[in-house]
N, C-alpha and C positions, 0 to 999 in steps of 0.2 A: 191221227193225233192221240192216240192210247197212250196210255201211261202217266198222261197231264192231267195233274193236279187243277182244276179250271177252275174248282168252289174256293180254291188257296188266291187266285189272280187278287192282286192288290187293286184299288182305285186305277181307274185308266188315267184319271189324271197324276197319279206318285211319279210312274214312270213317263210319261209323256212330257212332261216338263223338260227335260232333261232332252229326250229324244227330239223334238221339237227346236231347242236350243243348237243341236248340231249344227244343220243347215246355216243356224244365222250368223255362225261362227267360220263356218265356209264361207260364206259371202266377206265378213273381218275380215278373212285372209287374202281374199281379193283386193278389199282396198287398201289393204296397206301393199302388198306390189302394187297398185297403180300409184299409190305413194312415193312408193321407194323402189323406182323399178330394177335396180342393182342390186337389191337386196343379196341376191344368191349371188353374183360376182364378185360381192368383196369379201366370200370365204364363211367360213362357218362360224367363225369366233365375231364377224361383225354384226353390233345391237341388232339392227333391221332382221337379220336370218338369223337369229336368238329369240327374237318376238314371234316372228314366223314360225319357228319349230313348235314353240310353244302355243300358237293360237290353233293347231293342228292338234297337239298331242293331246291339248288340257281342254280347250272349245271346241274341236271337230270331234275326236275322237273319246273325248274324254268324258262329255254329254251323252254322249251315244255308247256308251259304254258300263256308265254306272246306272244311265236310263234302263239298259237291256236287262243286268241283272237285278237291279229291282223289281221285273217281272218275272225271270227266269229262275230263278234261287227258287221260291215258292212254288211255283209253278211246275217246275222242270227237273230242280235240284231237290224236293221237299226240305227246304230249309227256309224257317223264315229268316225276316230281316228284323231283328229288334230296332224299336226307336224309327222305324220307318216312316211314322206318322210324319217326322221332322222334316221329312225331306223336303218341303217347298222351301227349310231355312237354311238348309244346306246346299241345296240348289242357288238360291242367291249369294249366297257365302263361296263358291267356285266360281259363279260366272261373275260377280264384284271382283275378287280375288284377282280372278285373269285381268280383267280390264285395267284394276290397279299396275300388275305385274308389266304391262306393255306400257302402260305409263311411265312405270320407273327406267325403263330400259329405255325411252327416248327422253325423259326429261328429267328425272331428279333418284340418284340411284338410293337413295337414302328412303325410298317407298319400296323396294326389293323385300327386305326382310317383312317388314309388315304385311305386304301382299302373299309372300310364301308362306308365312303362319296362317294366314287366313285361308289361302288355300287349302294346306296341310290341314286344317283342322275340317274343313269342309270333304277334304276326301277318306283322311279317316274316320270320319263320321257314319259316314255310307260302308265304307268299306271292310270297319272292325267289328263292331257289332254280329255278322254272320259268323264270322273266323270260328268260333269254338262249336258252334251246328254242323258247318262244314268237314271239320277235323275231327268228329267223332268217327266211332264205327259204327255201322249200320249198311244199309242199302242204298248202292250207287256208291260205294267208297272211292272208284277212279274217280267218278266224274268229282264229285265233291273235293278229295285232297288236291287237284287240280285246281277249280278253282281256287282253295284255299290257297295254295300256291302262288296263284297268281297276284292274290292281295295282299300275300307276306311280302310279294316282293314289290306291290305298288308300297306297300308302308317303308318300304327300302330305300325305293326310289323318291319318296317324299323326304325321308333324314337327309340323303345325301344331295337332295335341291336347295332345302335349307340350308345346310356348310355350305352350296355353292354360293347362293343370293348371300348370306354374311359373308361371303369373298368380295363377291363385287361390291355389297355398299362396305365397305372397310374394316367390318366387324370381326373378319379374322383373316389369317394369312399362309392357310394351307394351301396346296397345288392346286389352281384351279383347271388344269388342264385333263389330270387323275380325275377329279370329283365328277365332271363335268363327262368324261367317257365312261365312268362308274356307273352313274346318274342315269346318261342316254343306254347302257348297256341290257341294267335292270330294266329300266321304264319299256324298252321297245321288243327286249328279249323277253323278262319275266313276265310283265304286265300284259301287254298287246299282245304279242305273239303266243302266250300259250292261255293264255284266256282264249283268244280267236280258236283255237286250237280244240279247247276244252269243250265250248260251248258250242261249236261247230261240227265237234263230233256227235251231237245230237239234233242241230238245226240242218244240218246238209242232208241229212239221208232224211228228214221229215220237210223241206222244203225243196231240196233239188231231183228227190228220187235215188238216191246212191244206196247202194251197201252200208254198213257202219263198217268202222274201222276196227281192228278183231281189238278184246280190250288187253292184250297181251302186247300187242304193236305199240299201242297208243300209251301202254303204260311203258312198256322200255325207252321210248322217245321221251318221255315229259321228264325221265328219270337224268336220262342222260341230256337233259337238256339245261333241267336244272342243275346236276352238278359240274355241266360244262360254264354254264352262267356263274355260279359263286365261286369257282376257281381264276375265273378271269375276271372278277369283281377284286376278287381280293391281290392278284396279281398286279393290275393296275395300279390298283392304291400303293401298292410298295414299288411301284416304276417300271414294272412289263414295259415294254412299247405298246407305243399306242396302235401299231395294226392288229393287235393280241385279240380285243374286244371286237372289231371288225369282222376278223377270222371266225370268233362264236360266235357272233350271232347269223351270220352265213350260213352256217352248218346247219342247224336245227330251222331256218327259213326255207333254204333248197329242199331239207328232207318233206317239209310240212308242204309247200309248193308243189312237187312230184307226188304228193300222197292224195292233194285236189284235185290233179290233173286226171290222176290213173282211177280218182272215182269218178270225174266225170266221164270219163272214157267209156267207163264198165256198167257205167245204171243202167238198173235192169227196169226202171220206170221213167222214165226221161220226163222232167214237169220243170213248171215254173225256167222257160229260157233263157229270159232276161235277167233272171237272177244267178243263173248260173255262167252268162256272159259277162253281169258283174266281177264274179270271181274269178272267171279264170284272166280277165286283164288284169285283176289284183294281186292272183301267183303268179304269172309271168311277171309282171314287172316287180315282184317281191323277188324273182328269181334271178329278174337284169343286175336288181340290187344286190343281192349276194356276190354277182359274178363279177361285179364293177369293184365291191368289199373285197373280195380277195386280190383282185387285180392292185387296187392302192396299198394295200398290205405288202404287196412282189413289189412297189416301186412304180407306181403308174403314176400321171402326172396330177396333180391338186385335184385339177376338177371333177377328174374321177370321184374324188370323196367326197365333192359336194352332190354331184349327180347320185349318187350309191344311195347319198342321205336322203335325196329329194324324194326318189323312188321310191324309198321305204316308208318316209313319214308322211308325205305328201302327195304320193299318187297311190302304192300300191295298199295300206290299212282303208284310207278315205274310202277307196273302190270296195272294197269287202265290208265294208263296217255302212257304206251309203245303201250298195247292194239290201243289206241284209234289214236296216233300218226300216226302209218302204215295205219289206215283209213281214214286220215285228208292230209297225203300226197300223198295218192290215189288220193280223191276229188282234195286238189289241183289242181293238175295235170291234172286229166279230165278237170274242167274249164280252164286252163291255153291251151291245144288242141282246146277246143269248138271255145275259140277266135285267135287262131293262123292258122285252118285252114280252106278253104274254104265251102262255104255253100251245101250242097248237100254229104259231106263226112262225111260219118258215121265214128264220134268216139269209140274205145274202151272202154267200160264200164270199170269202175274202179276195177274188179276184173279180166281183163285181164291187165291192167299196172300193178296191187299188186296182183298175182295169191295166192288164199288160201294156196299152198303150201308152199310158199314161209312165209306166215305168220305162218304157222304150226309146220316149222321148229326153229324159232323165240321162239314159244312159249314153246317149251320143251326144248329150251335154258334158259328164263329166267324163268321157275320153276325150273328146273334144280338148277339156282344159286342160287335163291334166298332161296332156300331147305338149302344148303348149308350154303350160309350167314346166315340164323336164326340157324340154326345147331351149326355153331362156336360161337354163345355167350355162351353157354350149354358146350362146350369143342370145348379153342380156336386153336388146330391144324389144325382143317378145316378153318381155317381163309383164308390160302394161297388155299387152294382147289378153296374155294370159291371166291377168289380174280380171280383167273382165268378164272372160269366160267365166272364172270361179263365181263373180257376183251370178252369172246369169242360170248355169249348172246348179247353183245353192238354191237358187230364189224359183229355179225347178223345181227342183225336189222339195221343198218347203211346200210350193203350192201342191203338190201332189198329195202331201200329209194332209194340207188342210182341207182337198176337196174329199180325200177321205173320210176327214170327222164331219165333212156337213152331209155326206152321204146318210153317213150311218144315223147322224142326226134330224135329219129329213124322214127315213125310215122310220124313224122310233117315233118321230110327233105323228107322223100318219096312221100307227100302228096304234096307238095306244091313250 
């Protein structure tokens, strides 16, 4: 773990908040399929699987995501986070925001806009403030213009939610069919996909044992990735078809998918299993997705494009971003010990606070669901199966985090 900044790690509680929140945002996503167990059979455009995308994007992955680099900027990136103190009001300001946002979408659309500025304001909050640390010059300039990238285009993907939320509640009368494949194009291309990417280039080869990826590789992929992304951002909006955005975001998913597979192949220290069985179900079915994306783009029939969608939003980031989650609340938590207890007492290494099993059992919860959940687009009975599973997969992993903190907690009162 060289090169980490550990006197820089922010309050365990800043980012924990946030990480913590994932989980219970998985299980949301459960009950609302056992709600609405059609939800994914009546197509992408109906409310039900417009909630769903979003209690995925913005509560599963979305928690676990602004959690991760509020530790990792500092930490990993040497960049702070201005204004970060804020974050327990910005943390309620997303997760309010959402729960408004799925409100409106099943009873009153005229709460859309107001739940999207709330959001909007709660993820630019977190999100702008690093942007100009990031974008300087200095050392680590991949890794940082990368992320910085990544947040230009979350603030992208936030303007063009907002035109769409003033679509649906009535407040304007642009394409919502453009905004909406714009929207999803940035959010899962720019955002998720090359954040994962970014920040993976230095968590995989320090939690899975791989190689790093040469930064010559890694920087012609983010480059051509981004300028495949706002060519097909801007193409849509003028009327591309709509399999145009499918086709990008394929491209640069299969490449980054083949790039996990062929380091987990090649580690020259093979560690942490279970987290690396995380990911590789998470690139493979990032990979089905791609292949299912192109196939509807040639003319495949609908459910192709809701299957392509499910896979990407809902089974294969979840997988990588859960995977990675129980390892990031590990570390936490080891540094959060390091500075709590006296000098001379050996800490527990972080797979006695998150013991492998504990993650193992985790992990054949959410194949388990997520088998399920991609199942019920194909025939939507297993919808409610699958709604279940998600409660039970979440409300795993959730207790795994928390027997984590009473570990380290228990530790530290004995200790000191």
């Amino acid at each position: 773990m060289s090169g980490l900044a550990m006197t820089r790690a922010p309050p365990p509680w800043r980012p924990l908040r946030f990480l913590l929140g994932s989980p219970l945002w998985g299980m949301a996503a459960g009950v609302l399929l056992v709600m609405d167990g059609d939800a994914l059979a009546q197509g992408r455009w109906a409310l039900p699987a417009v909630a769903l995308v979003h209690v995925f994007t913005l509560g599963v992955l979305g928690n676990a995501m602004l959690g991760s680099l509020l530790q990792f900027l500092p930490v990993a990136a040497a960049t702070p986070v201005p204004g970060a103190r804020w974050a327990p009001l910005w943390h309620v300001a997303l997760n309010v925001g959402l729960l408004l946002f799925v409100a409106g979408l099943y009873h009153s659309h005229a709460l859309l806009l107001p739940a999207s500025l709330l959001l909007a304001t709660a993820l630019l909050a977190v999100v702008v403030p690093p942007l100009p640390g990031l974008l300087r010059r200095g050392a680590q300039r991949l890794l940082r213009g990368g992320i910085g990238s990544a947040l230009l285009a979350l603030v992208a993907t936030v303007g063009l939610g907002i035109a769409a939320a003033a679509v649906l509640g009535g407040q304007a009368g642009w394409p919502l069919d453009r905004l909406a494949d714009a929207h999803a194009t940035l959010g899962m291309g720019g955002w998720v996909l090359v954040l994962l990417a970014m920040v993976g280039s230095v968590t995989v080869p320090m939690f899975q044992g791989t190689v790093m990826v040469h930064p010559r590789m890694l920087g012609c992929w983010l480059a051509a990735t981004l300028v495949l992304l706002a060519i097909t951002v801007a193409a849509r909006l003028h009327g591309a078809p709509s399999w145009l955005p499918m086709l990008a975001l394929a491209l640069p998913a299969t490449a980054f998918a083949a790039t996990v597979l062929w380091l987990h192949a090649t580690a020259p220290h093979r560690r942490n299993p279970t987290l690396v069985r995380f990911w590789r179900a998470g690139v493979v079915a990032m990979a089905l997705a791609a292949l299912l994306a192109c196939a509807a783009g040639a003319g495949a029939p609908a459910p192709a494009v809701m299957l392509a969608g499910t896979l990407a939003i809902a089974v294969a980031a979840p997988l990588l971003v859960n995977g990675m989650l129980l390892e990031i609340v590990g570390f936490i938590t080891w540094i959060d010990l390091r500075g709590r207890c006296p000098r001379g007492v050996r800490i527990p290494a972080t797979g006695r606070l998150l013991p492998d099993d504990d993650k193992r059992i985790a992990l054949f919860a959410h194949l388990a669901a997520t088998t399920l959940l991609a199942g019920s687009v194909l025939w939507w009975p297993l919808a409610s199966f699958a709604g279940v599973a998600l409660v039970i997969a979440n409300a795993i992993s959730l207790a795994c985090l928390l027997r984590c903190l009473h570990r380290a907690r228990t530790f530290a009162r004995e200790r000191t």
